[in-house]
KOLBALUM-141547 format. One line per 10 residues: number of its first residue (from 1); for each residue x, z, y of N, C-alpha, C, O, CB. Coordinates in steps of 0.2 Angstrom, whole numbers, always signed. Glycine has a CB too. Layout:
<atoms>
NUM> X,Z,Y,X,Z,Y,X,Z,Y,X,Z,Y,X,Z,Y ~ ...;
</atoms>
This chain:
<atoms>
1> +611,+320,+523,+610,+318,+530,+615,+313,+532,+613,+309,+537,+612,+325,+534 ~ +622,+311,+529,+625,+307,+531,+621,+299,+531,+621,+294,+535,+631,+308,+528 ~ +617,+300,+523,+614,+292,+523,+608,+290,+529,+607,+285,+531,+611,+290,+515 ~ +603,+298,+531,+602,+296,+538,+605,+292,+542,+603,+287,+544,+600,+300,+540 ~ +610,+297,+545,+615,+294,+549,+616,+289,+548,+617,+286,+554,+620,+296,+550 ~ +617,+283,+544,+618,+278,+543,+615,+271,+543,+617,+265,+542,+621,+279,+541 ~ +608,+273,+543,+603,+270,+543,+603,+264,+550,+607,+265,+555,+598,+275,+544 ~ +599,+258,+548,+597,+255,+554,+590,+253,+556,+586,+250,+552,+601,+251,+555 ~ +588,+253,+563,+580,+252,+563,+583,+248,+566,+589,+248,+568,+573,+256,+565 ~ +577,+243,+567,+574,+236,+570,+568,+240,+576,+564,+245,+575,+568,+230,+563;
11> +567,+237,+583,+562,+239,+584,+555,+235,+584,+552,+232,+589,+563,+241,+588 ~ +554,+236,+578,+548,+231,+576,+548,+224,+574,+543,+220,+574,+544,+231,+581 ~ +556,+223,+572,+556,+219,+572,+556,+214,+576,+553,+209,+575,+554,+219,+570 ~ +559,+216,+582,+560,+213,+588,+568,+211,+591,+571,+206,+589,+557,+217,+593 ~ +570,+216,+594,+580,+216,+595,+583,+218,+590,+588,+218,+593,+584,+219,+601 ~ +584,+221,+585,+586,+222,+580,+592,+226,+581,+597,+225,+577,+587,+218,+577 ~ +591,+232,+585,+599,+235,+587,+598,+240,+583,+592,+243,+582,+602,+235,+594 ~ +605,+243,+581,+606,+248,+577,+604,+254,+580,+604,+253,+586,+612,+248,+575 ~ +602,+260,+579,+600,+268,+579,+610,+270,+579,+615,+270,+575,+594,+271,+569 ~ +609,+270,+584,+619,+275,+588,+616,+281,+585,+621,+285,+584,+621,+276,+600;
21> +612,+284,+583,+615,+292,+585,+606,+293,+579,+600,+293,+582,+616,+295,+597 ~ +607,+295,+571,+599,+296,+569,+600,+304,+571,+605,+308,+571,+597,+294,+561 ~ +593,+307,+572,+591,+313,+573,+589,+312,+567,+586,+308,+565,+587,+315,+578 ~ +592,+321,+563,+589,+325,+558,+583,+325,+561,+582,+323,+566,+591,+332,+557 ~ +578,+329,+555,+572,+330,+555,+574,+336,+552,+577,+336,+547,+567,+325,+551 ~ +571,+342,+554,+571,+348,+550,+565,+348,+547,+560,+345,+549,+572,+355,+554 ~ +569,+351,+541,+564,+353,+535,+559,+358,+538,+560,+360,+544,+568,+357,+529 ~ +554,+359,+533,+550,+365,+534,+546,+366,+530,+544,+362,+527,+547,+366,+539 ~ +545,+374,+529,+541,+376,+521,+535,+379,+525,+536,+383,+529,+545,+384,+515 ~ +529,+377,+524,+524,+383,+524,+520,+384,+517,+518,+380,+512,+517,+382,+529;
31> +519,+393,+518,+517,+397,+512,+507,+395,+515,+506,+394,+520,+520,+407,+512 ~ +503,+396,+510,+498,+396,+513,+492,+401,+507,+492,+398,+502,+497,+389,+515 ~ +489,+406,+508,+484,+409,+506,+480,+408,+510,+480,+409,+516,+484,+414,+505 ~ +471,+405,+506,+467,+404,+510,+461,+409,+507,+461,+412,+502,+466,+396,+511 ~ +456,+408,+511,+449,+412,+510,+451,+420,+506,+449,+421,+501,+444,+407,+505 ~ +453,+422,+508,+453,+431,+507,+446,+433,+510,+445,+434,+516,+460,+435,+512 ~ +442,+434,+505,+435,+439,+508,+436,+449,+506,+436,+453,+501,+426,+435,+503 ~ +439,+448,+513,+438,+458,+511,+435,+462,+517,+435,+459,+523,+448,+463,+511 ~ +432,+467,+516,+429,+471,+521,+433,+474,+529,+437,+478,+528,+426,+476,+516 ~ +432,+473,+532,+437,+478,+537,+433,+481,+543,+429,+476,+546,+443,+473,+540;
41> +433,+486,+545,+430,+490,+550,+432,+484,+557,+438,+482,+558,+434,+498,+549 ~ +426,+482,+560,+426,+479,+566,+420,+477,+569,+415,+478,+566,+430,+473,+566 ~ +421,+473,+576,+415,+473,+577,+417,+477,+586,+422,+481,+587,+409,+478,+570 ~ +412,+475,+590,+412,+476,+597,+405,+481,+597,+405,+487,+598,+413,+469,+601 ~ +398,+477,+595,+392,+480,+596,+391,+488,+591,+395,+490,+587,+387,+474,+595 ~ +386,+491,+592,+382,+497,+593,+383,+496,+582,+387,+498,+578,+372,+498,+599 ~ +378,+490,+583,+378,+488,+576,+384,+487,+569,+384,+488,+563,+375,+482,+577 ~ +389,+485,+574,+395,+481,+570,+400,+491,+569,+405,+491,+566,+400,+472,+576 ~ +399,+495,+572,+402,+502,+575,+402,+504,+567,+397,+502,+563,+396,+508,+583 ~ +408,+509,+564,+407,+513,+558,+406,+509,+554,+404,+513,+549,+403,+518,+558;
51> +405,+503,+552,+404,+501,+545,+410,+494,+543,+412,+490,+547,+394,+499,+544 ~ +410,+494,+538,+417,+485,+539,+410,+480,+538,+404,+481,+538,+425,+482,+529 ~ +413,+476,+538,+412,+468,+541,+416,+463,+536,+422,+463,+535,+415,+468,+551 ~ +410,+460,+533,+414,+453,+525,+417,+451,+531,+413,+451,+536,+409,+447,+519 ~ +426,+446,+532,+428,+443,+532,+432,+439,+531,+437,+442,+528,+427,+444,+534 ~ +432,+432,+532,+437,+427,+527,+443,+424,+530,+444,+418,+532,+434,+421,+526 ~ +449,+429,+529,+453,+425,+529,+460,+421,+527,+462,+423,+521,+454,+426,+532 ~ +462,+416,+531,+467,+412,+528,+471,+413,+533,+470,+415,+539,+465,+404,+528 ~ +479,+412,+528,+487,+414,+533,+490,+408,+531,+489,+405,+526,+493,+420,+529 ~ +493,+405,+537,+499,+401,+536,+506,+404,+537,+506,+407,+542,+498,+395,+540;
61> +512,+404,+534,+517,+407,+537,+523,+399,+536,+524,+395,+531,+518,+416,+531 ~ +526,+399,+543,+532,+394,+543,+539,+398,+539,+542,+402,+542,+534,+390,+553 ~ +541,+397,+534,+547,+401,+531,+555,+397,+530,+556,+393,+525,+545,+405,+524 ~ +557,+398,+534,+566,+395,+535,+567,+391,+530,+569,+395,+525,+573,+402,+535 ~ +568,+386,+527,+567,+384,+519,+573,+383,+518,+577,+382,+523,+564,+377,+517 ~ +575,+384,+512,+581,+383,+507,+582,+376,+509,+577,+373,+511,+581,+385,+497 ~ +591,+371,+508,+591,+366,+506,+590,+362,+502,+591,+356,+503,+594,+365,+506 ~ +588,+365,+497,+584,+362,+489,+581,+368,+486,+583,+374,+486,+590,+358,+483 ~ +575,+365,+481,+573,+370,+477,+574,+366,+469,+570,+362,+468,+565,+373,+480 ~ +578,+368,+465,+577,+366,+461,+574,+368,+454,+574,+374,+454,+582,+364,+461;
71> +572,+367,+450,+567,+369,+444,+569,+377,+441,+565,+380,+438,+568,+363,+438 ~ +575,+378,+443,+577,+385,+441,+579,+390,+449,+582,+395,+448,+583,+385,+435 ~ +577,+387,+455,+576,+393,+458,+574,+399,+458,+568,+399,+456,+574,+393,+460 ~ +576,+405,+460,+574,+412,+460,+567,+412,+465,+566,+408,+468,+582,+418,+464 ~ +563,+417,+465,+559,+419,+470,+560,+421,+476,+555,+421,+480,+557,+423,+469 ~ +567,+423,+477,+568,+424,+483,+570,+420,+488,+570,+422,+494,+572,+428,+482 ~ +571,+413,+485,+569,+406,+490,+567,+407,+492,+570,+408,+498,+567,+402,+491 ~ +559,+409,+492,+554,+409,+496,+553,+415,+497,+557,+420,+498,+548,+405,+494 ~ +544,+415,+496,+540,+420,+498,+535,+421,+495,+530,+417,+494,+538,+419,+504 ~ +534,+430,+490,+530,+430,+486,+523,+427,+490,+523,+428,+497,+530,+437,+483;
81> +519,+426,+489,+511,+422,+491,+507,+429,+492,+504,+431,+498,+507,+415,+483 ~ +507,+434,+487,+506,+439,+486,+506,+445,+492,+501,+450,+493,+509,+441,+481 ~ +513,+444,+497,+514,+449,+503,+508,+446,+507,+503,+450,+508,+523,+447,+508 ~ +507,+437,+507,+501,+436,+514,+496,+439,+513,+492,+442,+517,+498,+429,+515 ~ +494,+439,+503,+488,+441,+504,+487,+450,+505,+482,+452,+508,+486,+440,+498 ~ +492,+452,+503,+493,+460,+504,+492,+461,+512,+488,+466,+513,+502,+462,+502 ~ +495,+457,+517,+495,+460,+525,+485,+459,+526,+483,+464,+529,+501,+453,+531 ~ +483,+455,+523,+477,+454,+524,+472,+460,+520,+467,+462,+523,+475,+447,+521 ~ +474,+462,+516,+471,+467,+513,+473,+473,+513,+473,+476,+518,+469,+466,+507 ~ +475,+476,+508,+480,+482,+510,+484,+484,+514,+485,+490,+514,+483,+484,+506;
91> +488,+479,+518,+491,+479,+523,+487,+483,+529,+489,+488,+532,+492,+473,+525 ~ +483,+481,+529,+475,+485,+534,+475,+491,+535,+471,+494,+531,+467,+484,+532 ~ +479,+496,+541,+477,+502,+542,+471,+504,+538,+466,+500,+539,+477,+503,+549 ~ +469,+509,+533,+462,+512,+533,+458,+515,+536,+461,+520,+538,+461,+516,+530 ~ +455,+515,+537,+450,+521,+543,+450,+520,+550,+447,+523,+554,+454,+530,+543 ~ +455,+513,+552,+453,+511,+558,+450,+506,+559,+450,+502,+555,+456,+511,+562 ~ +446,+505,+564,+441,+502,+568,+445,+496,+573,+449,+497,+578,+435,+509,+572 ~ +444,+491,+572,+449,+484,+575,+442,+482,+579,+436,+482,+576,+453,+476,+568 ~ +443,+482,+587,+438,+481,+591,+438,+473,+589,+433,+471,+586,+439,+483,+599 ~ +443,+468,+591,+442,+462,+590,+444,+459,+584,+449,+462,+582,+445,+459,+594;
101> +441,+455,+580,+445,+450,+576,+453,+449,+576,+457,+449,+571,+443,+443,+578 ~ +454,+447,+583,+460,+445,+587,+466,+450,+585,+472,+448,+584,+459,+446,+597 ~ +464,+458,+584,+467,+462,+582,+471,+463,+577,+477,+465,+576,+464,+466,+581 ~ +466,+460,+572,+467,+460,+564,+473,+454,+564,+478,+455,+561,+460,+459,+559 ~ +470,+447,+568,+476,+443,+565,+484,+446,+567,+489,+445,+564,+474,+437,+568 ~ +483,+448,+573,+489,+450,+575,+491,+455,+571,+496,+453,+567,+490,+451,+581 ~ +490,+461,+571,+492,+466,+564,+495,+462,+557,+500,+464,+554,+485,+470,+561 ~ +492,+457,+556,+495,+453,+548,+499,+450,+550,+504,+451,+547,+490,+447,+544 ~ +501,+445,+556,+506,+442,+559,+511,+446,+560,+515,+445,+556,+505,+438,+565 ~ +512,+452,+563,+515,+458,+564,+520,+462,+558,+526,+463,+558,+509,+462,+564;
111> +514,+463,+551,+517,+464,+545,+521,+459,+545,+527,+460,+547,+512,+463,+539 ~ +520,+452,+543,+522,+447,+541,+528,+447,+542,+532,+446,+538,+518,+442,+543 ~ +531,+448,+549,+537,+446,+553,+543,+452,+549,+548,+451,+546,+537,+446,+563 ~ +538,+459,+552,+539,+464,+547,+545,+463,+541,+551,+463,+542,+532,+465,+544 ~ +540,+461,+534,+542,+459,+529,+548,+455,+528,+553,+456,+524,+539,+458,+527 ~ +548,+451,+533,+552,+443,+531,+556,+442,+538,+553,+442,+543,+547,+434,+528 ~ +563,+442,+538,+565,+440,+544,+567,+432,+546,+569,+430,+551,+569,+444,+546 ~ +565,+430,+539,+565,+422,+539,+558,+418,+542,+558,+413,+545,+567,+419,+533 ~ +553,+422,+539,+547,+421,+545,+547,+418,+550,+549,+422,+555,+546,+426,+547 ~ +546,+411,+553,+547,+410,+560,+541,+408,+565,+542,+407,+571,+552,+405,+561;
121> +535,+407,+561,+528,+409,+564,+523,+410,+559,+523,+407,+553,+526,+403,+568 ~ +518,+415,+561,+510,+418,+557,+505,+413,+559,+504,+411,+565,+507,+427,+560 ~ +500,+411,+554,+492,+407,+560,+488,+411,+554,+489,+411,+548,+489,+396,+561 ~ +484,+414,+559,+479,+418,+553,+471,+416,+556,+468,+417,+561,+481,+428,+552 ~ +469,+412,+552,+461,+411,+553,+455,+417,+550,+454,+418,+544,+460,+403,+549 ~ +451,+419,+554,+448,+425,+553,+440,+421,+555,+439,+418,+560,+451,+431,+559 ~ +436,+422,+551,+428,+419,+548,+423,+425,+549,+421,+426,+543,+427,+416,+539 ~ +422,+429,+554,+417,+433,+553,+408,+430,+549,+403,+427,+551,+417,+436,+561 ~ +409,+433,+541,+404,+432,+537,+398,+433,+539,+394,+429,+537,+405,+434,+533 ~ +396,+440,+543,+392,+443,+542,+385,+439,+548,+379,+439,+547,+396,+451,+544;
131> +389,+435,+552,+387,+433,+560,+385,+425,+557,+381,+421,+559,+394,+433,+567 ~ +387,+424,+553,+382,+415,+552,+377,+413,+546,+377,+414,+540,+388,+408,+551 ~ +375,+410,+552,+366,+410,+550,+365,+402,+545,+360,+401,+542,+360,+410,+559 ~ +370,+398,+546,+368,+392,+542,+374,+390,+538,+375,+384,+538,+364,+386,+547 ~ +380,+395,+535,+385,+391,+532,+391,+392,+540,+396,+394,+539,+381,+383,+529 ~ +390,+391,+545,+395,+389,+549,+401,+396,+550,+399,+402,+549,+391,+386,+557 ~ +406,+393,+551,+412,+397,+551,+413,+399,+559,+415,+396,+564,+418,+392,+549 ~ +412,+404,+558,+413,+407,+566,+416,+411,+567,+414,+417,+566,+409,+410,+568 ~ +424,+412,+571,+428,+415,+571,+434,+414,+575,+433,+412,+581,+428,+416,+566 ~ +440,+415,+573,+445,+412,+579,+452,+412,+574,+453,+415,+569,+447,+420,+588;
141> +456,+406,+577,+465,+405,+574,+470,+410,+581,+470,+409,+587,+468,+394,+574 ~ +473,+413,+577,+480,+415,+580,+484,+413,+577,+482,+413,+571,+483,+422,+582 ~ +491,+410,+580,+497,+410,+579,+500,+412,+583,+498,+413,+589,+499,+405,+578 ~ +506,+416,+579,+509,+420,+584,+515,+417,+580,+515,+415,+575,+508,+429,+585 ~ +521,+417,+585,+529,+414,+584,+533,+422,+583,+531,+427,+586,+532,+409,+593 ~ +538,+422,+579,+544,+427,+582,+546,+427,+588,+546,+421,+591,+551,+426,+578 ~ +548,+432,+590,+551,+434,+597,+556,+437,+598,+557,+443,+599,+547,+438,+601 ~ +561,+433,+598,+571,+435,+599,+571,+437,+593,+577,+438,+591,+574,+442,+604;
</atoms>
């Protein structure tokens, strides 16, 4: 950080005055598991009622990052990849029925914060399979943030 600090910009190559004061850039890690297809009870209509519903989803999680990772870091730097996929699948109450999509993402965001209190935001993208007719992805993103 100090050889930031000591940097100097030009603006554009115009007046050439030195940077008084550089701003850090915080770091940032995201974990990311994508396309999880698993069944899950949901569905608003008569039709979608008592049976699961294929859908596809993808987690991002933002996680507090170490100062370095070097070639012999432990696991515990991070974040097994395995928890995201877990909140997505077995994470999933059994035997209940998620009126919205919207539900499910927040339950895994939920887990998520759960598990890890370095966690500092969930985006879970949810693809209801069952509803598209030519390939198209139909569905919704949540992100949800920690709260205090």
């Amino acid at each position: 950080m100090a050889e930031i600090a000591m940097l100097r910009s030009q603006d554009a190559g115009q007046t050439g005055h030195p940077v008084s004061q550089a701003r850090a850039v915080p770091d940032s890690l995201i974990l990311e598991v994508a396309n999880i297809e698993t069944d899950v009870l949901t569905g608003v209509y008569s039709e979608e009622t008592g049976r699961p519903q294929p859908l596809r989803i993808s987690i991002s999680v933002a996680l507090v990052p170490d100062a370095h990772y070097a070639p012999d870091t432990a696991l515990s730097a991070s974040k097994n990849y395995m928890d995201l996929k877990f909140a997505a699948t077995r994470g999933l109450p059994p035997g209940i029925h998620f009126t919205l999509i919207e539900s499910i993402g927040d339950h895994i965001a939920e887990t998520l914060f759960l598990q890890d209190p370095r966690v500092q935001w969930v985006t879970v993208k949810i693809v209801k399979l069952a509803i598209s007719e030519a390939g198209e992805d139909i569905g919704m993103t949540l992100t949800r943030h920690r709260r205090g």
